[in-house]
VEXLOMAR-703450 format. One record per atom (N, C-alpha, C, O): x, y, z. Coordinates in steps of 0.2 Angstrom, whole numbers, plus 2048, in hexadecimal, padded with zeros to 3 digits. Atoms other than C-alpha are relative to their C-alpha. Example, Ala and Ser with C-alpha at 12.3 -4.5 7.8 and 13.67 -1.06 7.14 Angstrom:
2
8047FA800 83E7EA827 804806800 809805803 7FC7FA7FF 8447FB824 7FC805803 7FF80B804 
END
This chain:
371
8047FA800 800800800 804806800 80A806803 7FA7FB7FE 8088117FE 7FC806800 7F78077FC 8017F87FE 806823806 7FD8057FB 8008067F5 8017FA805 7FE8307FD 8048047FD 8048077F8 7FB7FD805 80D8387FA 8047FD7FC 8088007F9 7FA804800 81882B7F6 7FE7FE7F5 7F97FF7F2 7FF802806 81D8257E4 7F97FA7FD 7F87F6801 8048037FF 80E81C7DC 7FA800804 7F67FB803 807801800 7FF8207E4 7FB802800 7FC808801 8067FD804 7EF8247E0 7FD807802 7FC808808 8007F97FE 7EA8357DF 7F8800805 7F37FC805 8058007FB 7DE83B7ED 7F88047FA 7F98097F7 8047FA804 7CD8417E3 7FA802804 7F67FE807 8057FF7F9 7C184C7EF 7FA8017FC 7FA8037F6 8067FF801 7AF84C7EE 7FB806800 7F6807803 8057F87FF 7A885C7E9 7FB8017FA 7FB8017F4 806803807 79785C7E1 7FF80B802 7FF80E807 7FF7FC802 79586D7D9 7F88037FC 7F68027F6 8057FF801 7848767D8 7FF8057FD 7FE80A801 8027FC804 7808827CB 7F9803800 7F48017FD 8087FB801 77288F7CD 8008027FA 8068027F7 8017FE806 76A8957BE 7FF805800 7FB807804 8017F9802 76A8A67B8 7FA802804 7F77FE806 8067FF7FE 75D8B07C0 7F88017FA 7F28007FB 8067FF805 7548B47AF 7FC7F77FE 7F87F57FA 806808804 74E8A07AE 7FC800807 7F87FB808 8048017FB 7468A17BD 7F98007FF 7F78047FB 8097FF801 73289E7BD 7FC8057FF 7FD809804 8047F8801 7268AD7B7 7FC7FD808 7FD7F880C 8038007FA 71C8B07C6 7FB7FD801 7F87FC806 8078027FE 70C8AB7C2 8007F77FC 8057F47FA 802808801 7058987BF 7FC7FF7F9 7F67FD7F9 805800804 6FF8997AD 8057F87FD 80B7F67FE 7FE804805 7008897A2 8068027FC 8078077FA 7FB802805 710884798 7FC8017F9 7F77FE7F7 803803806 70D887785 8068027FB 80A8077FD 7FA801806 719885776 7FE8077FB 7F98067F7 8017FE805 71A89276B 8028027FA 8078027F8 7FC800806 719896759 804803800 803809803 7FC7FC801 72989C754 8018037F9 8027FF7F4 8017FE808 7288A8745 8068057FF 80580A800 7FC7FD7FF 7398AE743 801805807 7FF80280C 7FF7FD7FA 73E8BA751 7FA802805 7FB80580A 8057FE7FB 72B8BA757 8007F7802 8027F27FF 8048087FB 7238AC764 7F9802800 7F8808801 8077FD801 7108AC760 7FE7FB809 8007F580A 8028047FD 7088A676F 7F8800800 7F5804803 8087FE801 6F58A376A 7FA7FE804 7FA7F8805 8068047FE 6E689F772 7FD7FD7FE 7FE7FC7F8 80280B803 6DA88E772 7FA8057FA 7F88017F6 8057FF806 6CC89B767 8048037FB 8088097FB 7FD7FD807 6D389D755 7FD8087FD 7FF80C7F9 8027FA803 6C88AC753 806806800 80B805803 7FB7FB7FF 6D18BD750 7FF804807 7FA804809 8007FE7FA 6D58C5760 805806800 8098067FB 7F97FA800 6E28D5765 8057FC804 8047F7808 7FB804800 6F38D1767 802804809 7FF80980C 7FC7FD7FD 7008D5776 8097FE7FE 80C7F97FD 7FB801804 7108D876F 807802805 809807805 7FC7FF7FA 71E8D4780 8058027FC 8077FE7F7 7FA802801 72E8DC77D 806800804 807805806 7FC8007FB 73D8D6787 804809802 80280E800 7FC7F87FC 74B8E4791 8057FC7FA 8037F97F6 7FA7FF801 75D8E478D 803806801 80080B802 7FC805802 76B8E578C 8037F9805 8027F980C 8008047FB 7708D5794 80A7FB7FD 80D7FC7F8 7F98027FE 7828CB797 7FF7FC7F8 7FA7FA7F5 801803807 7888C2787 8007F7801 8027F37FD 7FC8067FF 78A8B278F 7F77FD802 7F67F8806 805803800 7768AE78F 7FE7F97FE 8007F57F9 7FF8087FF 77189D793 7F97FF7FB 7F87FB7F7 8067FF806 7608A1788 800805800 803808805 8047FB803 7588AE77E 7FB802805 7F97FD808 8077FC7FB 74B8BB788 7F97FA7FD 7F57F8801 8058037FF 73F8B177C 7FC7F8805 7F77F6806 8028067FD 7428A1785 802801808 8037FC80C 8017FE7F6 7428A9798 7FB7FD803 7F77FC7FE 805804801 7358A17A0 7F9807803 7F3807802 8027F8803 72F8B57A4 7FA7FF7FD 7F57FE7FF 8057FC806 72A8B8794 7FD7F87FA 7FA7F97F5 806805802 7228A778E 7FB801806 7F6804804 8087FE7FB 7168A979E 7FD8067FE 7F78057FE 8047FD800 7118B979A 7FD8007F9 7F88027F8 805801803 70E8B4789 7FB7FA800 7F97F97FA 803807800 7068A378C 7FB806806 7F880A801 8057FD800 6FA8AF798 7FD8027FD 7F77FF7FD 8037FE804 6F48B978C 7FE7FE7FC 7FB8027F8 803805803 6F08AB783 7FA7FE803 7F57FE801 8048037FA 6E78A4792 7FB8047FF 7F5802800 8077FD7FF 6DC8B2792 7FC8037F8 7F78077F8 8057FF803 6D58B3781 8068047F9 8058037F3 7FB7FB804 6E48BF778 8057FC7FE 8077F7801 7F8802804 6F48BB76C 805801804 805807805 7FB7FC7FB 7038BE777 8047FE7FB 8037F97F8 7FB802804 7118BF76C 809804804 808809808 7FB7FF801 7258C2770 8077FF7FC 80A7FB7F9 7F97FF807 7338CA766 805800805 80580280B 7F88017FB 7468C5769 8028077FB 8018077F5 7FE7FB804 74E8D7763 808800803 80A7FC808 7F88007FD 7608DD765 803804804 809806804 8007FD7FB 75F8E6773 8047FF804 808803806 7FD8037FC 7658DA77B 8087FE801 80B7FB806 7F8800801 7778DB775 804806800 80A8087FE 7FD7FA800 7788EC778 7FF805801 7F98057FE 8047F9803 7748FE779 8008017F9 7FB8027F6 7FF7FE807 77D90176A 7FD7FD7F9 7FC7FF7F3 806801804 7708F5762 7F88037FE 7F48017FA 8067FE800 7638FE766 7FA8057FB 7F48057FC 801800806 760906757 7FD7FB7FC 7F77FD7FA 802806804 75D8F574D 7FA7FD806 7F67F9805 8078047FC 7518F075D 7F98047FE 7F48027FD 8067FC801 7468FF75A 7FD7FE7FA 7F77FE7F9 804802809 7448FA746 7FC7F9803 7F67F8802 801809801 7448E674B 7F7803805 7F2806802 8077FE7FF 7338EB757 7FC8037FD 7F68027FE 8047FE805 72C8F574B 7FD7FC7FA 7F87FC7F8 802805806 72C8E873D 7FD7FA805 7FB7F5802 8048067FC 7258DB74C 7FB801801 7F67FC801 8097FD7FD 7158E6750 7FE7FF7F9 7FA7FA7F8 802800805 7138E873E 7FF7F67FD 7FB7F47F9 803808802 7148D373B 7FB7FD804 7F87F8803 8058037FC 7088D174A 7FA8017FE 7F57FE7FD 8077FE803 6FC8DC743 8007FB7FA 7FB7F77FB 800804806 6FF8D2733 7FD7F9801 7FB7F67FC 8028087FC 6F98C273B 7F97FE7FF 7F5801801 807801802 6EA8BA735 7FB801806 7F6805805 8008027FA 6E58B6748 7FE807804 7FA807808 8017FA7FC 6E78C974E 7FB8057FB 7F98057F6 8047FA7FF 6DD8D874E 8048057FF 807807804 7FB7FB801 6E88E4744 7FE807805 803809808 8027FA7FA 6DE8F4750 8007FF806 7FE80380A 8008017F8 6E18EC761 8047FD800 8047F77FD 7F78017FF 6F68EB765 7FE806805 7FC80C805 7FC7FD7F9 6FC8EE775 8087FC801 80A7F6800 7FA8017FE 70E8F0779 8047FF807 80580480B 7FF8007FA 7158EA786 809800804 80B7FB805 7F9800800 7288EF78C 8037FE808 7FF7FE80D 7FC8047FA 7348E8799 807802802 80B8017FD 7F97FF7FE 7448EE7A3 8048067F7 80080B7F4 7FF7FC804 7508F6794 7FD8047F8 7FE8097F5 8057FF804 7438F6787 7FC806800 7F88077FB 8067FC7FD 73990378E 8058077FE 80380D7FE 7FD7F8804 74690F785 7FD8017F9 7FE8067F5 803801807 73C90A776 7FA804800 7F98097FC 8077FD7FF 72C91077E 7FF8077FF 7F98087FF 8017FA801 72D92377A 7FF8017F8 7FD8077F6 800800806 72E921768 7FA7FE7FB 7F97FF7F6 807802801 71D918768 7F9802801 7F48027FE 8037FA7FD 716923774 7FF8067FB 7F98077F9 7FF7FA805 71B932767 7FD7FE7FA 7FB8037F7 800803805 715927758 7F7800801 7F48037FD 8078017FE 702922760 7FE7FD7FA 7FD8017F5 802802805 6FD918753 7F87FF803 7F77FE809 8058027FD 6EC915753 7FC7F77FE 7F67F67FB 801806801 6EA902753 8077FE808 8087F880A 7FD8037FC 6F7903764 7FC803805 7FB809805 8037FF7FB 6EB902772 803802806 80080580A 7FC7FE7F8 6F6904781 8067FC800 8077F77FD 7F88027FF 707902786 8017FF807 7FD80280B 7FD8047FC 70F8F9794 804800802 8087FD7FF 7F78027FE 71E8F979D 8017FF808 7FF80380C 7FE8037F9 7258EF7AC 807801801 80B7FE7FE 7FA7FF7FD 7358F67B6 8038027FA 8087FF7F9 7FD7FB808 73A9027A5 807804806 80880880B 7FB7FA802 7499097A2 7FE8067FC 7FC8057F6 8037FB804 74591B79E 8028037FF 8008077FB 7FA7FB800 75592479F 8067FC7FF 8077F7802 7FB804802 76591D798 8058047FD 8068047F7 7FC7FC800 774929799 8057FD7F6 8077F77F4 7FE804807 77C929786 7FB7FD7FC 7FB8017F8 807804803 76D91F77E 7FC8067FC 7F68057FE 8047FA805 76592E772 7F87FB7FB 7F87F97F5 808804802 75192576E 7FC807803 7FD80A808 8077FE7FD 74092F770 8007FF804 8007F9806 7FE8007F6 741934782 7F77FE800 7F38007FB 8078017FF 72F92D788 7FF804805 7F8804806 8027FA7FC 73093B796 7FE8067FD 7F98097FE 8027FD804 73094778A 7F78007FC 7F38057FD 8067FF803 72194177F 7FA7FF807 7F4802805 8068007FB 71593E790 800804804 7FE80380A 8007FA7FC 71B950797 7FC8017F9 7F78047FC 8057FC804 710956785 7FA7FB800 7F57FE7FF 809803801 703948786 8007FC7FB 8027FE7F5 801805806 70093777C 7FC800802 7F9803807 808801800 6F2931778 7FF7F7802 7FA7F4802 8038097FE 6F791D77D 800801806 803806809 7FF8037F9 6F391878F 8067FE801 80A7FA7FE 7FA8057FE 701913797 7FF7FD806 7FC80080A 8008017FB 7049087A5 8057FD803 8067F7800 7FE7FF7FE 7119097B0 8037FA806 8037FC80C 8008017F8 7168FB7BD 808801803 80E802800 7FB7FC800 7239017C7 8027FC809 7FE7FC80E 7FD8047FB 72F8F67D4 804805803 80880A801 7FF7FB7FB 7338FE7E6 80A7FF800 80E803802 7F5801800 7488F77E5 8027FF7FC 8057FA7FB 7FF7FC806 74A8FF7D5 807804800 80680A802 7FC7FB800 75C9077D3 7FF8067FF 7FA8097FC 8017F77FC 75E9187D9 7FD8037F8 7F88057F8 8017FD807 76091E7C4 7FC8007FE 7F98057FB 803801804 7559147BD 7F8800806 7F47FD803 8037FD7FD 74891A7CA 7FD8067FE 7F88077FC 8027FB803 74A92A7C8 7FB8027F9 7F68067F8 8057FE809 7449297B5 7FA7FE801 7F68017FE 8068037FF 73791F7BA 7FA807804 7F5808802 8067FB7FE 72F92D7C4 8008077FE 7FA80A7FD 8007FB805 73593C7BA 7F97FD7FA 7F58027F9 802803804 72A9327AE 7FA802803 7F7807801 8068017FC 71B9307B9 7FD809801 7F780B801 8017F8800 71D9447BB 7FD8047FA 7F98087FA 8007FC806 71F9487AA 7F97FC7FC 7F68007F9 807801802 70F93D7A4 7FA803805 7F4803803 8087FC7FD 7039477B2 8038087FD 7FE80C7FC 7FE7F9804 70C9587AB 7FB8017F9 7F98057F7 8037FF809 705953799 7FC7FE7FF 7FA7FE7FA 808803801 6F594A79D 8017F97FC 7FC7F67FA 801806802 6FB93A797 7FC7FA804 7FB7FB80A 8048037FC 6F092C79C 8067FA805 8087F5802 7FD8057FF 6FA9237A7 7FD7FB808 7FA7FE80C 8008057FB 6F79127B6 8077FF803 80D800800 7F98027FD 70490E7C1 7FD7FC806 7F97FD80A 8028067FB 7048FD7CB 809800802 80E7FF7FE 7FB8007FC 7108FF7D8 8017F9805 7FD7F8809 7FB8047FB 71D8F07E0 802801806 8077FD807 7FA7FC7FC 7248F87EE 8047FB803 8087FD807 7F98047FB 72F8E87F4 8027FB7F9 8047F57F9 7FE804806 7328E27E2 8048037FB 8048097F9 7F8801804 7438DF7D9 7FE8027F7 7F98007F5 8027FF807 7458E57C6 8007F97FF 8057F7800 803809803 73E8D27BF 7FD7FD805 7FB7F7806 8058017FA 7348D37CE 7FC7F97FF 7FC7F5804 802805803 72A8C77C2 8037FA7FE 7FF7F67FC 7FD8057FF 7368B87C2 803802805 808801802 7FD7FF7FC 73F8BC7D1 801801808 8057FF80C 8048007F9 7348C17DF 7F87FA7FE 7F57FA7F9 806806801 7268B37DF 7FD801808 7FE7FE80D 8047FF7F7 71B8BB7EE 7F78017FC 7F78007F6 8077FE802 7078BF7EC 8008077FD 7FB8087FA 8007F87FF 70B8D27EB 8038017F7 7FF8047F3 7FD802807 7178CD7D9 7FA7FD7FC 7FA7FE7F6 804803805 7098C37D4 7F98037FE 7F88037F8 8037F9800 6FC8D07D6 8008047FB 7FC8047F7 7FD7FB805 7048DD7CD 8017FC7F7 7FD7FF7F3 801806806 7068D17BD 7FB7FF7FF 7FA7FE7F9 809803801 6F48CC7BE 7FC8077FF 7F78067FC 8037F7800 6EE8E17BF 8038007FA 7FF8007F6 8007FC806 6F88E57B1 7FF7FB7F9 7FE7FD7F3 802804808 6F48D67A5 7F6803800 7F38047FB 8077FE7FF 6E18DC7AC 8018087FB 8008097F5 7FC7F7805 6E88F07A6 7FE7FC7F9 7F97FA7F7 7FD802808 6EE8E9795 7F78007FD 7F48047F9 805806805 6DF8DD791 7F98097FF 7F680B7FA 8067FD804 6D28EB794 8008067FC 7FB8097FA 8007FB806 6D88F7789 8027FD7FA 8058007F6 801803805 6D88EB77B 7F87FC7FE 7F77F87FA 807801802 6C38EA77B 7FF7FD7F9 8027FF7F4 7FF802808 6BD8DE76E 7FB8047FE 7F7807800 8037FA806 6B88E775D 7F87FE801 7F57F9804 8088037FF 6A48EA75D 7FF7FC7F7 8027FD7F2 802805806 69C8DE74F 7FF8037FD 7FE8087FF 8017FC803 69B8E473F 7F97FF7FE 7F57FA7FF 80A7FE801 6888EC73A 7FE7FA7FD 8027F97F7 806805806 67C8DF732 7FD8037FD 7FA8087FD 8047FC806 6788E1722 7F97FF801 7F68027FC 807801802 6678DC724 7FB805807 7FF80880B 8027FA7FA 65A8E6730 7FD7FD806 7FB7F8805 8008007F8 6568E4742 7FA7FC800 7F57FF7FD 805805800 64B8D5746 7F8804801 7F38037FD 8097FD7FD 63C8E174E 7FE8047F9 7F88067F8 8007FC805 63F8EC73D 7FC7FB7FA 7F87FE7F6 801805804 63B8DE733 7F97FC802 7F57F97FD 8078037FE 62B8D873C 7FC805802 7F7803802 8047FA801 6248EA73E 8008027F8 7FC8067F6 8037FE804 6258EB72D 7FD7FB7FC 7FC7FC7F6 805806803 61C8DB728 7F9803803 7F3801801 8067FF7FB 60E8E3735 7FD8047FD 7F78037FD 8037F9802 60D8F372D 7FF7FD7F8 7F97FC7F6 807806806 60A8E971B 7FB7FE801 7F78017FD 8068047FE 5FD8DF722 7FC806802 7F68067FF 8067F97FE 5F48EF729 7FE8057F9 7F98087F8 8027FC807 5F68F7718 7FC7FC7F9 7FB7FE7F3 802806806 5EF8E770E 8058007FB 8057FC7F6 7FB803806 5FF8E7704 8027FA801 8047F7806 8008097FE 6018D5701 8098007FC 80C7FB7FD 7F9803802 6128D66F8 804802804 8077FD806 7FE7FE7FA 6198E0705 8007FA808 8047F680A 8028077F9 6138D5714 8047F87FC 8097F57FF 7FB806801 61A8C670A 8087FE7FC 80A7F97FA 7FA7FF800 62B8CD707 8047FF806 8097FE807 7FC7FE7F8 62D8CF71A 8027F9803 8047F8809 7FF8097FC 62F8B971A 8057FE7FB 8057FF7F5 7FC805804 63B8AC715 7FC7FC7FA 7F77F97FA 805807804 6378A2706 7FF7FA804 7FA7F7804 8048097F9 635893712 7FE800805 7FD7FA809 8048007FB 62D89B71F 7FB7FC802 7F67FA7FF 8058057FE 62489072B 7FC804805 7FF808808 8057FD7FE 614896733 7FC7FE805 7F6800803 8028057FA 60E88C743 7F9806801 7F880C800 8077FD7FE 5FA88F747 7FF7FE807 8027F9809 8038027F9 5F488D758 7FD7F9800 7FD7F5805 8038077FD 5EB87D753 8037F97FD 8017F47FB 7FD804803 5FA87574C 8027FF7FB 8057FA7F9 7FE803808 5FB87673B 8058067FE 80680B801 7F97FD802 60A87D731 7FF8037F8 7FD8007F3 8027FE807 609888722 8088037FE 80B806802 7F8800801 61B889719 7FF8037F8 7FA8017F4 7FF7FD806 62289470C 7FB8067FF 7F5807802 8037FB800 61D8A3705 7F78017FA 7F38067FB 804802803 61189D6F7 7FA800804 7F6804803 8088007FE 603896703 7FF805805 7F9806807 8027F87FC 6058A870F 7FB8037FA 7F78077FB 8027FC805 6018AD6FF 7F88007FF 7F4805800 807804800 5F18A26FC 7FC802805 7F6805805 8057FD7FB 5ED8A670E 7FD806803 7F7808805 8007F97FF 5EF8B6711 7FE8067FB 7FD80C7FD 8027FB806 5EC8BF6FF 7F7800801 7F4806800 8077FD801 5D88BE702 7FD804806 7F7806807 8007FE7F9 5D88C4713 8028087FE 7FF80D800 7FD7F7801 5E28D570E 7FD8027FA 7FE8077F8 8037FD807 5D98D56FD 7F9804801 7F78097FE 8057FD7FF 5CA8D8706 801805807 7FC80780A 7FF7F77FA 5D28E7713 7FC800806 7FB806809 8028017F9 5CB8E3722 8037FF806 80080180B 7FB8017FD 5D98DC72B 804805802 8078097FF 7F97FD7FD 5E58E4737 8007FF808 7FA7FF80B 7FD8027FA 5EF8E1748 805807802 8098097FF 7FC7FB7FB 5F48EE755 8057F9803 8037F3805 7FF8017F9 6018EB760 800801807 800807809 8037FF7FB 5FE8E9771 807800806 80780480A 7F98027FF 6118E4778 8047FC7FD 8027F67FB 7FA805807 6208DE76F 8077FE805 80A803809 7F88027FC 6308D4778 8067FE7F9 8047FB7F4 7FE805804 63F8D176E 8067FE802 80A802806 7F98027FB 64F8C7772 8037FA7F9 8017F57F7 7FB802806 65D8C3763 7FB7FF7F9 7F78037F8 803801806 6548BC752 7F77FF803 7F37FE7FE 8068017FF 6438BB75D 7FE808801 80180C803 8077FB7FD 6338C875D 7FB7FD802 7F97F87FF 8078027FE 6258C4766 7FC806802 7FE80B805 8057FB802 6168CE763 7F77FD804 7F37F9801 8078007FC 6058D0770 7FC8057FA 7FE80A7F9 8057FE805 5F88D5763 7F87FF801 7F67FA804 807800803 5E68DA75F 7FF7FF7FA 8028047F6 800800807 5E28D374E 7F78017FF 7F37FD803 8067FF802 5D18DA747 8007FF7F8 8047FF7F4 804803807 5C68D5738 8027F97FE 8037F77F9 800809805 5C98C1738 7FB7FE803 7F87F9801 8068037FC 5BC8BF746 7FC8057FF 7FD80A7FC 8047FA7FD 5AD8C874B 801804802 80080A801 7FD7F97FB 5B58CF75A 8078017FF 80B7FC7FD 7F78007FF 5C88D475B 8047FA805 8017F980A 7FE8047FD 5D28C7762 808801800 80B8057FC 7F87FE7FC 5E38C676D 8047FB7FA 8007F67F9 7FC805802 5F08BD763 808801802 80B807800 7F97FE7FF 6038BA76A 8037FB7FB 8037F57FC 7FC803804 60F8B675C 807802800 80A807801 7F87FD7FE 6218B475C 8047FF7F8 8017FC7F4 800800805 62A8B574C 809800800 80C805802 7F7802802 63E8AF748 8028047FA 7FE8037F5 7FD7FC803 6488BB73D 8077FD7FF 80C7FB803 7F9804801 6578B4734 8028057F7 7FF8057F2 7FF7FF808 6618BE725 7FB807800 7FD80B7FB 8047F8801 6548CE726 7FA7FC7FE 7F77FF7F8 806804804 6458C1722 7FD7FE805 8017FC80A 8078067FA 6358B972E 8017F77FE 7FE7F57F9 801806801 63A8A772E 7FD7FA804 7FE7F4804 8048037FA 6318A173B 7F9803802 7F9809801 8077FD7FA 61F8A6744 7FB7FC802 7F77F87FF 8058057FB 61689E751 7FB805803 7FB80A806 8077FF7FC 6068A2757 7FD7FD805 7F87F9804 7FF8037F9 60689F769 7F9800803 7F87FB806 8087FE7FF 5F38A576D 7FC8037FB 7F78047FC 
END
C-alpha cells in the first residue's frame, strides 16, 4: 500500500457536487397561466387563443440591453411566454417580438424600425383586428415608448409599460416626457416598482409629472416592495395583483368592434310594415313582407305554407276592405315580434288575437297564432 505522497499512488479526488443557479431572467412569470407553444413567425411568437375568430392583438416588447452571454432569447424567458399565453387565455392574440435591443444601445435604432415592422405584421394577421393594438413595453424598451406616444396612430389603443426605462444618458430617441408634458392621445399605463434605481426612478416620476402637466391619460399601478422583474422575481400576492390589474387595464381598452349594420331591416320594422299593408288592403305589399316558404300555424292546428296559398287566403279578405288589426302591445326579443291585437272585419265582433311572428333576412318566415 503506499502513502499519498509517496511514488505511485493514487491521486486523492474530493467530492464536490457543484450547483448552478440559473439566471434570474428564467425564473417563473408570476402568475399560474397554462403552458402554450408558440407559433414562431420569424422574429414574432403568436400566441393565440382556443376561438379562431378575429380578436385585437397585444404586442409584448421585451427591455434591454442585456449581457451577451444569454442562456435564452427574452422570447424564450418564461416572463414573456406567460404574459403571452395570458392574453391568449383571455380571449386576445398576445404576440412577442425578439428586437435588437438587446445587444445594445447602439442597436437601438434598428430596434425602433424591427417593432415597427412587428405591429405592422400583427396587424397583417388574418386572426387580428387591424384597429385594436395595444403595445406593451418592458424595462429598456420603454425608450421606444415616446415615439409611439408622438406618432398615435389610430388603430394603437393603449400603451403599456412595466418598470420603463425613460431616461438614458447618451441614447438620443423621442423623449416620451416630452410628448405627455403636450398631451397624447393613447392612454397609458404605467406600473411602477418601489426598489427602482435611484435614476431610473427619477424618469419614471418626472414622467408621471410631465403626463398630468399635458393632460395625458395616464393609470399607474404602483409595487411599492417590487424589484425591476418584480414579475419573475418577486412571486408574492402584491406582484401577482399588479400583473392581473394591468392585463385587466390593457384588455379594456381593446373593446370588441360593434357588429357591422344589417343589411336588411329591424325585425319590428318588417312586421309593422306587413300590418300597415294589411290595413291598407294592399295585397302585394302585405305579401312582400313574408318568405317564400313562409309557414303560418292557426290556432286550430293547421299550417298554411308559402306565399301562393297567403295569397289564395288572404287576397279576398283585403279585396273586400274590411279587414284591419290595431295594435294593442307588441314584445320583441332577437328575430321574434309578438304582437297583442284587435283584428276587425273577420267576425262580427272584433276579436283579441296574439301572434308571434319569426323574422329572418328582412322577411316574415314564421307566424303563430297563439290565441
Amino acid at each position: 500500500m503506499s502513502l499519498p505522497g509517496e511514488r505511485g499512488a493514487l491521486p486523492v479526488v474530493q467530492d464536490v457536487s457543484v450547483t448552478q443557479t440559473p439566471p434570474p431572467y428564467l425564473e417563473p412569470f408570476v402568475l399560474d397561466v397554462p403552458a402554450r407553444v408558440p407559433e414562431r413567425n420569424g422574429v414574432l411568437d403568436f400566441y393565440r387563443p382556443a376561438s379562431a375568430s378575429r380578436s385585437a392583438a397585444i404586442l409584448f416588447v421585451h427591455g434591454g440591453p442585456a449581457r451577451p452571454d444569454l442562456k435564452a432569447q427574452p422570447r424564450d424567458w418564461p416572463v414573456y411566454r406567460g404574459y403571452g399565453a395570458a392574453a391568449a387565455d383571455r380571449g386576445f392574440v398576445g404576440v412577442t417580438v425578439g428586437h435588437s435591443l438587446i445587444r445594445g444601445w447602439d442597436r437601438i435604432g434598428q430596434a425602433a424600425a424591427e417593432v415597427v415592422a412587428a405591429a405592422d405584421l400583427v396587424r397583417a394577421d388574418p386572426q387580428v383586428d387591424p384597429d385594436r393594438i395595444a403595445l406593451w413595453f418592458f424595462s429598456g424598451s420603454g425608450m421606444l415608448m415616446g415615439e409611439w406616444l408622438a406618432r398615435s396612430p389610430e388603430w394603437l389603443r393603449c400603451v403599456a409599460a412595466t418598470y420603463p426605462l425613460l431616461t438614458e444618458p447618451g441614447v438620443g430617441r423621442t423623449s416620451a416626457l416630452d410628448v405627455a408634458s403636450r398631451g397624447s392621445k393613447v392612454p397609458v399605463l404605467l406600473t411602477r416598482v418601489g426598489l427602482e434605481r435611484e435614476e431610473r426612478a427619477a424618469g419614471v416620476d418626472k414622467f408621471v409629472a410631465a403626463a398630468a402637466e399635458g393632460g395625458t391619460e395616464l393609470d399607474v399601478i404602483d409595487v411599492p416592495e417590487g424589484r425591476h422583474g418584480f414579475d419573475y422575481l418577486d412571486h408574492t400576492e402584491a406582484s401577482r395583483t399588479a400583473v392581473e390589474k394591468a392585463l385587466d387595464w390593457v384588455i379594456a381598452r381593446l373593446p370588441a368592434a360593434p357588429p357591422p349594420p344589417s343589411p336588411y331591416p329591424a325585425p319590428v320594422e318588417v312586421v309593422s310594415r306587413q300590418l300597415e299593408a294589411y290595413n291598407r288592403h294592399d295585397l302585394e305589399a302585405f305579401l312582400a313582407a313574408f318568405a317564400p316558404n313562409v309557414r303560418m300555424y292557426s290556432r286550430d292546428g293547421s299550417v298554411m305554407s308559402g306565399r301562393r296559398t297567403l295569397r289564395e287566403t288572404y287576397g279576398p279578405r283585403l279585396a273586400a276592405g274590411r279587414c284591419r288589426a290595431e295594435i294593442v302591445n307588441r314584445i320583441a326579443e332577437g328575430s321574434w315580434v309578438v304582437d297583442q291585437e284587435i283584428a276587425h272585419g273577420i267576425e262580427p265582433q272584433p276579436i283579441r288575437v296574439l301572434a308571434a311572428y319569426r323574422v329572418v333576412e328582412g322577411l316574415i318566415a314564421e307566424v303563430r297564432f297563439l290565441v
